[in-house]
C-alpha positions in Angstrom: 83.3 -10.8 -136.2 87.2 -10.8 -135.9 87.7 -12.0 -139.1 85.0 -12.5 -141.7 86.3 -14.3 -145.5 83.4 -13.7 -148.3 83.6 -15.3 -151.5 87.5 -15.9 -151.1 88.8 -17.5 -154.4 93.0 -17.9 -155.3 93.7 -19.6 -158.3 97.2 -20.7 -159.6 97.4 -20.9 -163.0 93.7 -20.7 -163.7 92.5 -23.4 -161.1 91.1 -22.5 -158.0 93.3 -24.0 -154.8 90.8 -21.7 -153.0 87.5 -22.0 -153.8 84.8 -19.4 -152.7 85.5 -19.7 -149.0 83.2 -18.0 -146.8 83.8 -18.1 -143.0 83.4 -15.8 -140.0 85.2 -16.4 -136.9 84.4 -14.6 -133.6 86.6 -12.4 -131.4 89.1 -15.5 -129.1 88.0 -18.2 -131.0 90.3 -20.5 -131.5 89.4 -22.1 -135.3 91.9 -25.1 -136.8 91.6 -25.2 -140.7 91.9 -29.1 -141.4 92.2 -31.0 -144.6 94.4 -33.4 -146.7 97.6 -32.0 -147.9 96.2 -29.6 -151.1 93.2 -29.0 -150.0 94.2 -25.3 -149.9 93.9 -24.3 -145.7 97.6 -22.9 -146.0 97.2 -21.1 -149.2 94.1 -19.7 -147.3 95.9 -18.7 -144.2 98.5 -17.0 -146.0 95.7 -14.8 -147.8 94.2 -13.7 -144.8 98.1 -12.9 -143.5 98.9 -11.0 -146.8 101.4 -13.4 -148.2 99.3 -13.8 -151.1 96.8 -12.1 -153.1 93.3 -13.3 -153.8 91.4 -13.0 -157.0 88.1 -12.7 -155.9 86.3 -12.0 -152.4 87.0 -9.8 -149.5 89.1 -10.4 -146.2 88.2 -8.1 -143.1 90.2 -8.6 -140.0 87.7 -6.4 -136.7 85.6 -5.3 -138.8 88.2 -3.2 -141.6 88.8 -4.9 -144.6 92.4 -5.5 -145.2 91.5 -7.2 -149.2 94.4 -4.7 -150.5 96.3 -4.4 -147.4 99.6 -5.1 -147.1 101.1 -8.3 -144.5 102.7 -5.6 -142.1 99.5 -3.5 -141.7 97.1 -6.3 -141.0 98.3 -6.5 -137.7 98.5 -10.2 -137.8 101.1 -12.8 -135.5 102.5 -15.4 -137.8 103.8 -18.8 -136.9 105.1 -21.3 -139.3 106.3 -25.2 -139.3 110.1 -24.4 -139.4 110.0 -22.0 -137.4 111.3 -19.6 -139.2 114.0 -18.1 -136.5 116.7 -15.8 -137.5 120.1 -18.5 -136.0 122.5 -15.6 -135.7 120.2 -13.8 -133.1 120.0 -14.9 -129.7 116.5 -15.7 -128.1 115.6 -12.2 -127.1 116.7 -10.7 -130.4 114.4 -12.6 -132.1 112.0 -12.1 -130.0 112.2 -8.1 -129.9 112.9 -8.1 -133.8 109.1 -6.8 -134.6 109.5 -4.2 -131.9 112.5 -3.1 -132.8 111.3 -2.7 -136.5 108.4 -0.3 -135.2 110.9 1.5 -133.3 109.3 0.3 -129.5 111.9 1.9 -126.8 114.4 -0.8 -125.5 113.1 -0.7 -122.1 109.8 -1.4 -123.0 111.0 -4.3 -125.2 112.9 -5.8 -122.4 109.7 -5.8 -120.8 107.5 -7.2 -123.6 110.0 -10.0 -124.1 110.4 -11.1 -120.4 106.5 -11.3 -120.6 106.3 -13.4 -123.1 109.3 -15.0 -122.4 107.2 -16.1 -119.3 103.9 -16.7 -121.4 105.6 -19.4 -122.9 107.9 -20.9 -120.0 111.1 -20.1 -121.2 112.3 -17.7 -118.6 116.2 -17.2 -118.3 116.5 -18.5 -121.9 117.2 -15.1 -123.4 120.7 -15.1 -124.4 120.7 -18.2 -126.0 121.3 -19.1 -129.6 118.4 -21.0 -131.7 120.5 -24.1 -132.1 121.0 -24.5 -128.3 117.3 -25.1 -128.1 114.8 -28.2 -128.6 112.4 -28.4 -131.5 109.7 -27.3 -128.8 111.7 -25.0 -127.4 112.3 -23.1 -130.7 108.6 -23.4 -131.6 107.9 -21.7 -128.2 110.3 -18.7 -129.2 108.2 -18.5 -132.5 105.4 -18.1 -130.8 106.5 -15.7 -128.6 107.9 -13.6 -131.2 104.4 -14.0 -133.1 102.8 -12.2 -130.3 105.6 -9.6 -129.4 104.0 -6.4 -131.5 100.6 -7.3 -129.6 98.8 -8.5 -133.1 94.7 -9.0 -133.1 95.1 -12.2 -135.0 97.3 -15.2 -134.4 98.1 -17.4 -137.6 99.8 -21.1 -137.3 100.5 -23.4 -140.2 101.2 -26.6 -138.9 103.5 -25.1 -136.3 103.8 -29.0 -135.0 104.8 -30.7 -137.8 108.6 -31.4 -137.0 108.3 -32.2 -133.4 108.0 -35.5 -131.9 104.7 -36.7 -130.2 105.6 -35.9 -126.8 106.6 -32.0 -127.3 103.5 -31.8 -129.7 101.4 -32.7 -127.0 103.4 -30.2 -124.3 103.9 -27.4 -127.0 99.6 -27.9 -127.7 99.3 -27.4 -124.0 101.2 -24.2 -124.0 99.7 -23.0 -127.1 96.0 -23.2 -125.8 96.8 -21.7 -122.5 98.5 -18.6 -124.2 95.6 -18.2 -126.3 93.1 -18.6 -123.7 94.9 -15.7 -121.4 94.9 -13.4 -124.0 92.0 -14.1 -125.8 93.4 -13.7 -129.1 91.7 -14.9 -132.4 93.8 -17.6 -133.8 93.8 -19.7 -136.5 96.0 -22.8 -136.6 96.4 -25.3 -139.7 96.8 -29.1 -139.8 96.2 -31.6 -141.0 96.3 -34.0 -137.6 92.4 -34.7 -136.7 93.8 -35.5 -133.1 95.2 -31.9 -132.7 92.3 -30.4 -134.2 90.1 -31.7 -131.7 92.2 -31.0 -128.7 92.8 -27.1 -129.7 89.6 -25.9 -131.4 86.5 -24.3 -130.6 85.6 -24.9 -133.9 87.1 -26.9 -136.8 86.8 -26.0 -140.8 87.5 -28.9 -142.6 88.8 -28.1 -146.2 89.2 -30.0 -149.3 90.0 -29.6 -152.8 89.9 -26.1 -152.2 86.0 -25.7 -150.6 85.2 -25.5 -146.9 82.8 -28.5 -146.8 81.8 -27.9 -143.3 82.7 -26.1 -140.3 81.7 -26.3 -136.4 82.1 -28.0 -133.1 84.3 -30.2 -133.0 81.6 -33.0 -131.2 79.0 -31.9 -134.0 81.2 -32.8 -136.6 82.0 -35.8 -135.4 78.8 -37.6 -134.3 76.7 -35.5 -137.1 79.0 -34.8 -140.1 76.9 -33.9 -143.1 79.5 -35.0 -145.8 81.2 -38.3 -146.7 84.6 -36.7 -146.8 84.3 -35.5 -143.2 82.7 -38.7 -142.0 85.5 -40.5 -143.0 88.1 -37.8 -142.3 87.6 -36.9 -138.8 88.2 -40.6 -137.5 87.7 -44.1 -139.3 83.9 -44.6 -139.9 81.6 -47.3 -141.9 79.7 -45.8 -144.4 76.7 -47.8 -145.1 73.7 -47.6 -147.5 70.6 -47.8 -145.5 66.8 -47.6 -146.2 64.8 -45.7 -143.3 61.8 -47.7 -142.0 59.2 -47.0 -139.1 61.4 -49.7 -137.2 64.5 -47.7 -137.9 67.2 -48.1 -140.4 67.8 -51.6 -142.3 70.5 -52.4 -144.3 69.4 -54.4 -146.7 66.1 -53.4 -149.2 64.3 -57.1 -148.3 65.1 -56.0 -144.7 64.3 -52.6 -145.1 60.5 -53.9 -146.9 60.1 -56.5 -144.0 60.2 -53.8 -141.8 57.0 -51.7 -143.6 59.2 -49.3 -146.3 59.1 -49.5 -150.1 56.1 -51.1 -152.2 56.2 -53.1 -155.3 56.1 -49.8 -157.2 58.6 -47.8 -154.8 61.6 -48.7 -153.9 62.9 -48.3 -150.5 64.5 -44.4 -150.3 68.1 -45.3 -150.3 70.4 -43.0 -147.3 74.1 -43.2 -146.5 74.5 -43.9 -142.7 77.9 -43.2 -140.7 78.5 -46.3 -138.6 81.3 -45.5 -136.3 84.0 -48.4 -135.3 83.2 -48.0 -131.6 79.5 -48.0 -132.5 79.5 -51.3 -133.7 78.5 -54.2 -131.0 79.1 -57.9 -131.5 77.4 -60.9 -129.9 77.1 -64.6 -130.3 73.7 -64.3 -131.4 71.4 -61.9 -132.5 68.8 -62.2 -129.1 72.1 -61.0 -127.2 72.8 -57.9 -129.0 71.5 -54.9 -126.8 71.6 -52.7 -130.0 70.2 -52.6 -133.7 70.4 -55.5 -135.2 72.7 -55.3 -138.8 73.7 -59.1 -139.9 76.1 -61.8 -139.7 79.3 -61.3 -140.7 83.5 -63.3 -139.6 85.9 -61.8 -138.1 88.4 -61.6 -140.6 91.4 -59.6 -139.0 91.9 -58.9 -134.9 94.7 -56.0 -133.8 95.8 -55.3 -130.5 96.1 -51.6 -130.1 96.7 -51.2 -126.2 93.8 -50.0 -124.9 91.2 -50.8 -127.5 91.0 -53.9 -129.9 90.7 -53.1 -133.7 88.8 -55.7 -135.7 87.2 -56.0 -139.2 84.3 -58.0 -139.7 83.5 -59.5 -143.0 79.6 -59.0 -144.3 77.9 -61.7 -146.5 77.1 -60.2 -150.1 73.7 -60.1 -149.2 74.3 -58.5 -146.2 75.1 -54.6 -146.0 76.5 -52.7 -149.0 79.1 -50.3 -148.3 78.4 -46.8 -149.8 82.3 -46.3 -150.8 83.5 -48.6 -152.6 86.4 -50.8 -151.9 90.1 -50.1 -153.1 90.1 -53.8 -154.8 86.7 -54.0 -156.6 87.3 -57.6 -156.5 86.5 -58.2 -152.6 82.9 -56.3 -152.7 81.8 -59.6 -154.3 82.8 -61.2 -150.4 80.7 -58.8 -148.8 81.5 -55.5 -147.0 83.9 -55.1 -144.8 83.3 -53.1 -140.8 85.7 -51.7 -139.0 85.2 -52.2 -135.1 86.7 -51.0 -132.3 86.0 -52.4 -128.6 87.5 -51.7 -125.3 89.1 -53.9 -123.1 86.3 -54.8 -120.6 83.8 -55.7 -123.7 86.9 -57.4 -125.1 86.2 -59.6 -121.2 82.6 -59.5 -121.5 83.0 -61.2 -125.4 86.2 -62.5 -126.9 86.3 -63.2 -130.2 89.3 -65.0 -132.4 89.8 -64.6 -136.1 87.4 -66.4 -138.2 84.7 -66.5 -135.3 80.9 -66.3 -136.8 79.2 -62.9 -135.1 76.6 -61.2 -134.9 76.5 -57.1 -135.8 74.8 -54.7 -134.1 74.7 -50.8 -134.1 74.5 -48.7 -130.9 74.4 -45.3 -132.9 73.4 -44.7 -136.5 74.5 -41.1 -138.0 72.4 -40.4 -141.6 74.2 -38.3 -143.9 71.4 -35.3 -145.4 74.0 -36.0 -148.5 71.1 -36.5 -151.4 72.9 -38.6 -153.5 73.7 -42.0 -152.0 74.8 -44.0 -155.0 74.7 -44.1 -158.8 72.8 -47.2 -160.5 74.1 -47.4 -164.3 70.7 -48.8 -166.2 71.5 -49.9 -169.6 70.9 -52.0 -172.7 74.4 -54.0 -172.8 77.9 -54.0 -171.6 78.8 -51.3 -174.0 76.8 -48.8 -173.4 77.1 -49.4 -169.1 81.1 -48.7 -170.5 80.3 -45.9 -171.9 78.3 -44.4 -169.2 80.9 -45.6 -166.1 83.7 -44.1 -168.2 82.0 -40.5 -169.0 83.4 -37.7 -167.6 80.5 -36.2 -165.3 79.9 -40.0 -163.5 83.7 -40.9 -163.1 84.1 -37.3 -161.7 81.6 -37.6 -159.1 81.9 -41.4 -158.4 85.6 -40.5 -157.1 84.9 -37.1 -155.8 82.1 -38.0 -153.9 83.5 -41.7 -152.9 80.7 -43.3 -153.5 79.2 -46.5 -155.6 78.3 -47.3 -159.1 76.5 -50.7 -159.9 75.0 -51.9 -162.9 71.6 -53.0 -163.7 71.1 -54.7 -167.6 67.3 -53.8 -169.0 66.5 -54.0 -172.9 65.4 -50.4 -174.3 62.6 -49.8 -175.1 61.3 -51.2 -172.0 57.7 -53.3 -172.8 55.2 -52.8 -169.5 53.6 -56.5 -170.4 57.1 -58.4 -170.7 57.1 -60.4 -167.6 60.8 -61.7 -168.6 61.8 -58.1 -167.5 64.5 -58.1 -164.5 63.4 -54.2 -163.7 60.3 -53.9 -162.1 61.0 -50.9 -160.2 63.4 -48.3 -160.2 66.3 -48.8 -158.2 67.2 -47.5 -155.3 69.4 -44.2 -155.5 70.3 -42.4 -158.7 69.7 -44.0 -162.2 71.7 -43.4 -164.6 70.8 -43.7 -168.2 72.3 -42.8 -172.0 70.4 -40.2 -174.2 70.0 -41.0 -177.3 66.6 -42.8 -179.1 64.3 -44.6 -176.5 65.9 -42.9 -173.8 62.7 -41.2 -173.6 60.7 -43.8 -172.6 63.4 -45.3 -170.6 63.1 -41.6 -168.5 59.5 -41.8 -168.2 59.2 -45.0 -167.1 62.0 -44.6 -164.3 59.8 -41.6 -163.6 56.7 -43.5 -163.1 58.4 -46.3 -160.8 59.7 -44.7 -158.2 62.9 -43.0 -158.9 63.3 -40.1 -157.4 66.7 -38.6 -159.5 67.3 -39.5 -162.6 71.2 -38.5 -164.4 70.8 -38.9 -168.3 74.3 -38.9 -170.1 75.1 -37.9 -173.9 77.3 -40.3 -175.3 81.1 -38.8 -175.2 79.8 -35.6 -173.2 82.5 -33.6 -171.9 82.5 -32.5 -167.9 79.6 -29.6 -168.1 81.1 -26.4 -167.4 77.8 -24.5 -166.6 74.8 -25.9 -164.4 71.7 -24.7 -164.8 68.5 -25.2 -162.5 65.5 -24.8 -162.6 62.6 -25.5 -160.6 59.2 -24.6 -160.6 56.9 -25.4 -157.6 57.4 -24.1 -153.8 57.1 -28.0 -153.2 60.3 -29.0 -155.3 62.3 -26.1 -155.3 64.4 -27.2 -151.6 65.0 -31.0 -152.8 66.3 -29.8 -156.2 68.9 -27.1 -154.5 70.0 -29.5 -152.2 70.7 -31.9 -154.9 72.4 -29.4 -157.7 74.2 -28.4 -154.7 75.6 -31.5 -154.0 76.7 -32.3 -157.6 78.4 -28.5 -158.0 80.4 -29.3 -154.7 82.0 -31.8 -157.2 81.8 -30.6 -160.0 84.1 -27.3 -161.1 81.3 -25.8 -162.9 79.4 -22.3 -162.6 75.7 -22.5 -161.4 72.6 -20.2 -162.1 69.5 -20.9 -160.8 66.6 -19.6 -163.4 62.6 -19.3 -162.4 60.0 -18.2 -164.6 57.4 -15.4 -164.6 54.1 -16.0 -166.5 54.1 -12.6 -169.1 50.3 -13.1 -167.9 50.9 -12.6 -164.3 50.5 -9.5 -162.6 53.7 -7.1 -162.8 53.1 -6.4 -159.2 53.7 -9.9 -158.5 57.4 -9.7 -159.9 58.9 -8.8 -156.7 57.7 -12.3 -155.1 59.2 -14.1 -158.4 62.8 -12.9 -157.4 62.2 -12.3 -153.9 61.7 -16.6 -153.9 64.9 -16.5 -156.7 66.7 -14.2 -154.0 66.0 -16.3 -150.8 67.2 -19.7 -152.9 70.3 -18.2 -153.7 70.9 -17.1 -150.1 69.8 -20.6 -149.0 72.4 -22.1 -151.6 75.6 -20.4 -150.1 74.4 -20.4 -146.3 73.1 -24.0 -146.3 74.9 -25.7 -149.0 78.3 -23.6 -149.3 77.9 -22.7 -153.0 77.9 -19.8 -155.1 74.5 -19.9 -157.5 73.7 -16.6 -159.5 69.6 -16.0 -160.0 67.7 -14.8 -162.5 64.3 -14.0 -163.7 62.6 -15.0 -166.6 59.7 -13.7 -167.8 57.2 -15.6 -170.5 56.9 -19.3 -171.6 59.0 -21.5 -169.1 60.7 -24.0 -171.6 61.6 -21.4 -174.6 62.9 -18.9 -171.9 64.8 -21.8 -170.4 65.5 -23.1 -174.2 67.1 -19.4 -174.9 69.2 -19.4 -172.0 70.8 -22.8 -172.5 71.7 -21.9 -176.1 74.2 -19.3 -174.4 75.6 -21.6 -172.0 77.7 -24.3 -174.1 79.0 -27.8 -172.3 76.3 -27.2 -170.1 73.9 -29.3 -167.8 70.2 -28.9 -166.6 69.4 -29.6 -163.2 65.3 -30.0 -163.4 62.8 -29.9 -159.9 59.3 -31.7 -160.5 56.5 -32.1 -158.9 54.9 -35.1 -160.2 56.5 -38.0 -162.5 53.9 -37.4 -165.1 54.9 -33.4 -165.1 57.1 -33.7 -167.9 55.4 -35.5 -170.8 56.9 -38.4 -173.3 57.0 -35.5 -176.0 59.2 -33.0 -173.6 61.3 -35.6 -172.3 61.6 -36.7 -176.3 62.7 -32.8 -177.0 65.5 -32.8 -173.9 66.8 -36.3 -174.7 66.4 -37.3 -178.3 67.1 -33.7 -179.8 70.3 -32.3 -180.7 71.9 -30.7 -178.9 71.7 -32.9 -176.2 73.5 -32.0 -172.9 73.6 -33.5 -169.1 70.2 -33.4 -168.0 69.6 -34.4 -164.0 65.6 -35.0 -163.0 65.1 -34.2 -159.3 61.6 -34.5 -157.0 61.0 -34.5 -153.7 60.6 -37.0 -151.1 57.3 -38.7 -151.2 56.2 -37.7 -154.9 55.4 -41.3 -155.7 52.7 -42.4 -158.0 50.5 -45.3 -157.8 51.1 -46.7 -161.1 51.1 -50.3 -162.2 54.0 -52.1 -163.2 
C-alpha cells in the first residue's frame, strides 16, 4: 500500500478529533476524505504530512513508516485552500522554491518548472506575480509547486474552497488529469459531496473524528451502511420498514398483512434508505409500476431546472420516519418525503400543491445498522422523563439520528390483565429503568419478542467502559454488530470477555482465544472499532462479576441465545442489585419463543 494509517488517534486537549483511523490506500489512487466541518479529515491529512503529531497509531507512506518523521522527509506534495504562495516571488520562483531548497541545479529547475508549468496549462506565465493571476490560476501554481520535488504522495485540503463554481469545475478537471498522468497517490479533503464524487476512486467519509465508511463512490451511494452517510452523500428518506416475503412494508399492520410478525413477535423493525429520485408518484395505486408505500399530499413543489423537487406529506398512520423531525410538533402530520422527478415524468404526471398521490418506491436500500429506533417502555410520565433525558439514550438518539417513542405499561406487568395496552414487545429497541420490577419487566420483554433490550439506572452517567460478552457461536456476530454500533457513538473503551470452563480441557484454551482473537479482528475490520479481548477462565458470571468491579461507570453489553437463558433471579441480580450499571440484552435474529401472551 502507498500509505497505510493503523490505529491513528490525535487528541486536543484530551478529546480525540481523530479517532482510531485505520485506512490503506493503494499506489495512484485518488482517495477524497469527506465529512462535515470538525469531523477531523484535515487534522488527519496534516498527520500523515507531518504538520502534527499523533498520539497513538502508526503512519507508513510505501511501505516505511514515517510515525516520527519529520514533514520534509516524508516526501509528501502539499496543497492548501489559500494557496499558500509566497506574493513577492514571481510564478517560477515559487514554483522552483522546493528545488532550490534541496539545492536541484538551475538548469534542471528551469526544466522541471516548464514541465509542470505545462502540466497544469500555464505556459508563458512564469514571470508573473501571484496577484496578477485568477483564483484558479493561483491554485494551479500551487499545485504545480506541490509536485516540483517529484513527491510520492499528493495532499489537498479543500484546495477549491475560494474559487467560484466555474473554475472549481475547470481547476477539478486539471487536477484529475495531472494525477492520472503521473499516477501519483493523492489525497484531497472536502467537504463538497459533488467534488468527491467527480474526483475519487474512493471516498472516506469521516465524522466526529471516526471513518464511518470508506469505498466506491457508486457503493456508497446506492449501499451506504450508516445513517450519517445515507443522508450525507445526497438527500435521502430514511424510513423504518419491516421485511416481509412480499418485500418491505412500511407500516407493522402492512408489514403483518403481508405474512411477517405473529401475535407474539413483532415485525423485525429495519431502517431503509429511500432515495428522492427513487420515489414514484401516481394517481392511484394500480398505476404505480413500483412498490407500493401509501398516500400522502403534496405539500411543497420547487422548480430546480432540470429536475422538480417536491415533498410529500405521509398520513400518521402511514410511514414513520427513522430520524426524527427538526420540529417534533409536525411528526404528529405524518412524515414528510422528499422527491425528485425529471422533466419528462414531470410530462408523463403533473402534480400541483395540495394534490392527493399515491407513493411508490423503485429502489429500497436497508441499512445492516442494528439499531433502528429506541422505544421508551415505562410506568408514567416521570420515569419516560427520566429515561429520554439520561445521558446514554440522549447521546445516541442525537448521534445516531434516529427516533425515540414512548409506550406507557404499569410495572409489574400482570400476564391475565386483559386491560394491558402491551401485548407484545415493540418493534426496535426497548428501553426500560432498573430499579424494583424491572426484572420482570426484562423477562417479559424477553419472552415477547424483543430482540434488544437497553436497561437504564436512574441518573447514570455516560458509561466510560463497555463490556461484552457473549457466549454461544450462535449469538456472538449479532451481539458485536450491535455493541459495535453503540461504541461508534459512544466515547467509551470496549473489551470483549469469553469464558473458559476451569473443567475444560487446557488443550482446548487455544480455540477459547483463537474465537476471542477472530471477534476482535472482525470488530475493527467489519465494524471500524477498537475492542481488546480477553480470556476468562472459571464460572462465567463471577469471572464476569470480578471484571466489572474494576471497570467503574461501566456498561454490559450481553449475547443470548434463548429469552429464557437468563433466569428472573439473574436478571434480579443485574437489575435490582446495587451497583447497578447500563446493561444492553442482545440475540440474534430468529430466537423467538412461542410463548403465550
Amino acid at each position: 500500500m502507498s500509505i497505510a494509517l493503523d490505529q491513528v488517534t490525535k487528541r486536543y486537549q484530551g478529546l480525540p478529533v481523530v479517532n482510531d483511523v485505520s485506512l490503506d490506500v493503494a499506489e495512484g489512487e485518488f482517495l477524497v476524505l469527506l465529512g462535515p466541518s470538525g469531523s477531523g479529515k484535515s487534522t488527519l491529512l496534516r498527520a500523515i504530512a507531518g504538520l502534527t503529531g499523533i498520539d497513538h497509531g502508526t503512519i507508513a507512506l510505501h511501505g516505511r513508516d514515517v510515525t516520527r518523521v519529520s514533514a520534509r522527509q516524508r516526501e509528501v506534495g502539499l496543497v492548501f485552500q489559500h494557496y499558500a504562495l509566497f506574493r513577492h516571488m514571481t510564478v517560477a520562483e515559487n514554483i522552483e522554491f522546493a528545488l532550490r531548497v534541496r539545492r536541484v541545479k538551475s538548469a534542471e529547475r528551469r526544466k522541471r518548472r516548464r514541465e509542470l508549468l505545462k502540466l497544469v496549462a500555464l505556459e508563458g506565465m512564469d514571470d508573473r506575480l501571484p496577484t496578477q493571476l485568477s483564483g484558479g490560476q493561483q491554485q494551479r501554481v500551487a499545485v504545480a509547486r506541490a509536485l516540483a520535488h517529484r513527491p510520492k504522495v499528493l495532499l489537498m485540503d479543500e484546495p477549491f474552497g475560494a474559487l467560484d463554481a466555474k473554475i472549481r469545475e475547470e481547476l477539478r478537471r486539471t487536477i484529475r488529469a495531472v494525477q492520472r498522468e503521473l499516477r501519483m497517490t493523492t489525497i484531497l479533503v472536502t467537504h463538497d459531496q459533488e467534488e468527491a464524487f467527480a474526483l475519487a476512486d474512493r471516498i472516506g467519509v469521516m465524522n466526529q473524528g471516526r471513518l464511518l465508511e470508506c469505498g466506491r463512490p457508486d457503493d456508497l451511494y446506492a449501499r451506504p451502511a450508516t445513517r450519517f452517510v445515507a443522508t450525507f452523500l445526497g438527500a435521502a428518506n430514511l424510513l423504518l420498514g419491516y421485511p416481509t416475503p412480499k418485500g418491505v412494508r412500511f407500516t407493522a399492520r402492512a408489514a403483518e398483512a403481508a405474512g411477517a410478525g405473529s401475535p407474539v413477535q413483532p415485525p423485525r423493525e429495519v431502517v431503509a434508505v429511500l432515495r428522492p429520485e427513487e420515489v414514484e408518484l401516481a394517481a392511484g395505486e394500480g398505476s404505480l409500476e413500483a412498490n407500493y408505500v401509501g398516500h400522502g399530499h403534496i405539500e411543497e413543489l420547487l422548480f430546480a431546472g432540470a429536475v422538480e423537487r417536491l415533498r410529500v406529506r405521509m398520513p400518521e398512520n402511514g410511514p414513520v420516519a427513522a430520524s426524527p423531525g427538526r420540529d417534533p410538533g409536525m411528526d404528529a402530520a405524518g412524515s414528510l418525503l422528499e422527491v425528485s422527478r425529471t422533466i419528462p415524468e414531470q410530462r408523463e404526471f403533473p402534480v400541483v400543491a395540495g394534490q392527493k398521490v399515491a407513493v411508490g418506491a423503485r429502489r429500497i436500500h436497508v441499512l445492516p445498522t442494528p439499531i433502528s429506533s429506541f422505544t421508551i417502555i415505562a410506568a408514567d410520565d416521570s420515569v419516560a422523563a427520566r429515561l429520554r433525558d439520561s445521558a446514554l439514550l440522549t447521546t445516541l438518539a442525537s448521534r445516531m439520528h434516529t427516533r425515540v417513542s414512548t409506550t406507557f405499561a404499569p410495572r409489574p406487568w400482570n400476564e391475565a390483565d386483559d386491560r394491558r395496552e402491551l401485548r407484545r414487545a415493540p418493534p426496535g429497541m426497548p428501553v426500560i429503568e432498573t430499579g424494583p420490577g424491572s426484572a420482570a419487566s426484562a423477562d417479559w420483554l424477553l419472552r415477547h419478542g424483543a430482540l434488544q433490550l437497553l436497561c437504564i439506572p436512574p441518573a447514570s452517567p455516560l458509561p466510560r467502559h463497555v463490556v461484552i460478552h457473549a457466549q454461544g457461536d450462535d449469538v456472538h456476530d449479532q451481539t458485536m454488530a450491535v455493541a459495535a454500533s453503540l461504541l461508534r457513538h459512544v466515547p467509551a473503551e470496549a473489551s470483549l470477555f469469553g469464558s473458559r470452563p476451569l473443567e475444560a480441557p487446557e488443550a482446548e484454551r487455544g480455540g477459547y482465544m483463537q474465537l476471542l482473537t477472530d471477534l476482535r479482528k472482525a470488530a475493527r475490520g467489519q465494524q471500524n472499532v477498537p475492542v481488546k479481548a480477553a480470556e476468562l477462565s472459571g464460572a462465567p458470571e463471577e469471572q464476569l462479576a470480578q471484571q466489572l468491579a474494576l471497570l467503574p461507570d461501566s456498561m454490559l453489553v450481553l449475547g443470548i441465545s434463548r429469552a429464557d437463558e437468563f433466569g428472573r433471579a439473574r436478571l434480579q441480580r443485574l437489575l435490582e442489585t446495587e451497583p447497578v450499571r447500563p446493561l444492553l440484552i442482545v440475540r440474534p435474529f430468529g430466537a423467538y419463543e412461542t410463548q403465550g401472551s
